[in-house]
N, C-alpha and C positions, 0 to 999 in steps of 0.2 A: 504493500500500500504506500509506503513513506516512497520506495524507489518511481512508483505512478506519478505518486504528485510534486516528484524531483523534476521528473522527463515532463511531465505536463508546463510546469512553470519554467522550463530551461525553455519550451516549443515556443511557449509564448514570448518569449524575452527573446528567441532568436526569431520570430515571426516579426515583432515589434523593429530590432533592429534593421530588417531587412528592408520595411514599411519606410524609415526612416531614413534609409540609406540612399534609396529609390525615388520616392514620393519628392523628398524636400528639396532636391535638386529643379525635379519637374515643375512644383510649386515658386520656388522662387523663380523661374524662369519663365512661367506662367506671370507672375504680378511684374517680375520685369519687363515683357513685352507688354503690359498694359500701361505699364508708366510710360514706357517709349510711344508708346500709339497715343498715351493724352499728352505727350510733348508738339510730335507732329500735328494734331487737331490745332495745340495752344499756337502755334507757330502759322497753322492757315488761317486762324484769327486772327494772327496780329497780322499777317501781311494782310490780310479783309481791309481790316480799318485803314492802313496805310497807304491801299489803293483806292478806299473812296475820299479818304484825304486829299489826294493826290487830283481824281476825279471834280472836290470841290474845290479846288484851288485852281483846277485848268476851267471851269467856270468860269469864275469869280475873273480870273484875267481877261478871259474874251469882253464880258462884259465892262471891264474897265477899259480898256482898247477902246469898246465904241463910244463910250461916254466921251473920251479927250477925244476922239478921231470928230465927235459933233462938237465941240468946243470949238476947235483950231478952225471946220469949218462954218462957223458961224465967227471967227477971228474973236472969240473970247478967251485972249490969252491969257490975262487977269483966273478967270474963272479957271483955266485949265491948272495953272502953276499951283491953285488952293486945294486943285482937285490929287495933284499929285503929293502937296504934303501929306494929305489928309492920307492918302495909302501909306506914306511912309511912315506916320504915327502908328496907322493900323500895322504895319507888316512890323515894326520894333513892339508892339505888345502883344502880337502872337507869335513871334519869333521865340517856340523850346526847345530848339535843336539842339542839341549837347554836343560839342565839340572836345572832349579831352586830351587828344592826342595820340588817343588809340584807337585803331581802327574797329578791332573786334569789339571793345568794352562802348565805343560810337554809337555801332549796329544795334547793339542788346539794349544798350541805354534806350536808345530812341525808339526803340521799336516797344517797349514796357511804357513809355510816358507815353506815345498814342492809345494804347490801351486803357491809359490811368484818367486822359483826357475825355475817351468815351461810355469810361465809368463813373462820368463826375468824382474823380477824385483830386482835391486840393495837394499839389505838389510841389515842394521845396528843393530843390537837385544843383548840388554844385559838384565836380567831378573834375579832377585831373589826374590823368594815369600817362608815364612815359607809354612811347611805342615799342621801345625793345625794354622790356623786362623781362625777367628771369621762371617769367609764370606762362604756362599754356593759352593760348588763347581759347582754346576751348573748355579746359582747366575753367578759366576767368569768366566766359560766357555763359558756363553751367551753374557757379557759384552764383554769379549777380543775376542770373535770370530765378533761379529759383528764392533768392531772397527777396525777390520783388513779386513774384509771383503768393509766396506766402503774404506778403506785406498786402495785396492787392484782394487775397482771398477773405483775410481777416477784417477789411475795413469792409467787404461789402455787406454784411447785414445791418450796417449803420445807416439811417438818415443821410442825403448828399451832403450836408451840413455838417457833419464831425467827420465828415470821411476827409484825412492827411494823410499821406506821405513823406518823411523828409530823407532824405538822400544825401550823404557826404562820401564823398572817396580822395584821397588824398598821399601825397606819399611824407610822413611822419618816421623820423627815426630809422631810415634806409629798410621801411615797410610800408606793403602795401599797406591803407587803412580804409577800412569800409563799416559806413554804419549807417544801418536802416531802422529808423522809426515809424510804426503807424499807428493809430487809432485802432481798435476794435472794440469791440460787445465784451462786455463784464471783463475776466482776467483770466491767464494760460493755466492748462492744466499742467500740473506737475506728478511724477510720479517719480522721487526719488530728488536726484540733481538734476534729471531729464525733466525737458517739456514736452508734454505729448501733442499731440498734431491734432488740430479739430474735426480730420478728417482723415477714417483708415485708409490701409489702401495708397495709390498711387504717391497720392501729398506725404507719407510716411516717408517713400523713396526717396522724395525732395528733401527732407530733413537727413536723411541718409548722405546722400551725395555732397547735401553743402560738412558734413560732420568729417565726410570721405577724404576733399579734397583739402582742407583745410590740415588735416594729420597728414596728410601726403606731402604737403609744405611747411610741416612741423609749425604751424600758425596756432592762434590764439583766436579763442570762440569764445563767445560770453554773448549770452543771454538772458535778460531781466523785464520782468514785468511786473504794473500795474493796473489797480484796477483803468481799464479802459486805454491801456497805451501798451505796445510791447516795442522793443528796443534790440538788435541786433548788432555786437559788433565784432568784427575778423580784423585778425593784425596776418601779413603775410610776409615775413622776410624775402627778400628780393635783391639782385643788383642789378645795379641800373648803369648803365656804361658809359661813360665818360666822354662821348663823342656824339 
């Protein structure tokens, strides 16, 4: 009897490890080709917006064309010159193109603050990154898109009205420095010294890769919240060349 239920619980204990051996490979590579598929969706959304952007902007020009084209032919040059400051005021206050220096951390930036624009979210972004640093460009585009991406998830169950982003990137102390603040709904869950993610699943992944790449560059992660604001910030040793 005792030798029955030796073999019975050995069957199970090697049933289980084989379950385990098997499965969890297939499983993680199961939620990983899901995170990669809501990456690419996230990605033909932001090109979406940036081509109806794009769409209302070659608008908006035609229609200014014919406005000074009847001006000049009516000879109200007075009128025309008032007509072209008035664009120039306009195009310096919607002028949020990020320029930092880097081409990839450019792309990412800008392509998140169209997103951020179309989600009425209030945004704060100053950014300067060299273009030869010592950090992947893709490395860099995976990090700042997913902490924007969180930052963008967590401010949308708020009213347009408390919905902030503020955005610093900087190089401090021969490191990269990045730090994202947003608004959200009540305060983060924690379970431990971890935050946990408001969402299982995919957005876990996202919390994974920016945890990933950051130890991969022996960086510095800190994460802090309050009620109704949470706070991210990465330090990333780097050199930066001298030419």
């Amino acid at each position: 009897m005792v030798l029955y239920l030796v073999a019975a619980v050995a069957a199970i204990l090697l049933l289980n490890l084989l379950l385990w051996r098997f499965l969890t490979p297939w499983l993680i590579n199961r939620r990983l080709t899901r995170f990669q598929n809501d990456l690419v969706n996230r990605h033909y959304d932001e090109v979406g917006i940036m081509y109806r952007e794009m769409r209302g902007w070659r608008h908006d020009y035609h229609n200014h064309i014919q406005t000074l084209k009847a001006h000049m032919a009516l000879s109200q040059y007075n009128e025309a010159e008032k007509y072209l400051d008035q664009l120039e005021a306009d195009l310096a206050s919607v002028d949020t193109v990020l320029k930092t220096g880097n081409i990839m951390v450019d792309a990412i930036l800008n392509s998140k603050l169209s997103m951020m624009r179309e989600r009425k979210i209030h945004v704060d972004a100053t950014a300067i990154v060299p273009g030869d640093i010592s950090i992947s460009g893709v490395d860099l585009s995976v990090l700042i898109g997913n902490l924007l991406d969180n930052a963008m998830e967590a401010c949308m169950p708020l009213p347009e009205s408390e919905r902030f982003i503020r955005i610093y990137i900087d190089i401090l102390k021969k490191q990269l420095y990045i730090s994202v603040t947003n608004s959200m709904k009540g305060r983060a869950r924690r379970t431990g010294n971890l935050f946990r993610s408001s969402k299982e699943g995919s957005h876990g992944f996202g919390l994974m890769r920016i945890d990933n790449i950051v130890a991969k560059y022996h960086g510095f992660l800190n994460r802090q919240s309050e009620n109704g604001v949470f706070a991210t910030e990465v330090s990333l040793p780097l050199k930066v060349s001298d030419h």
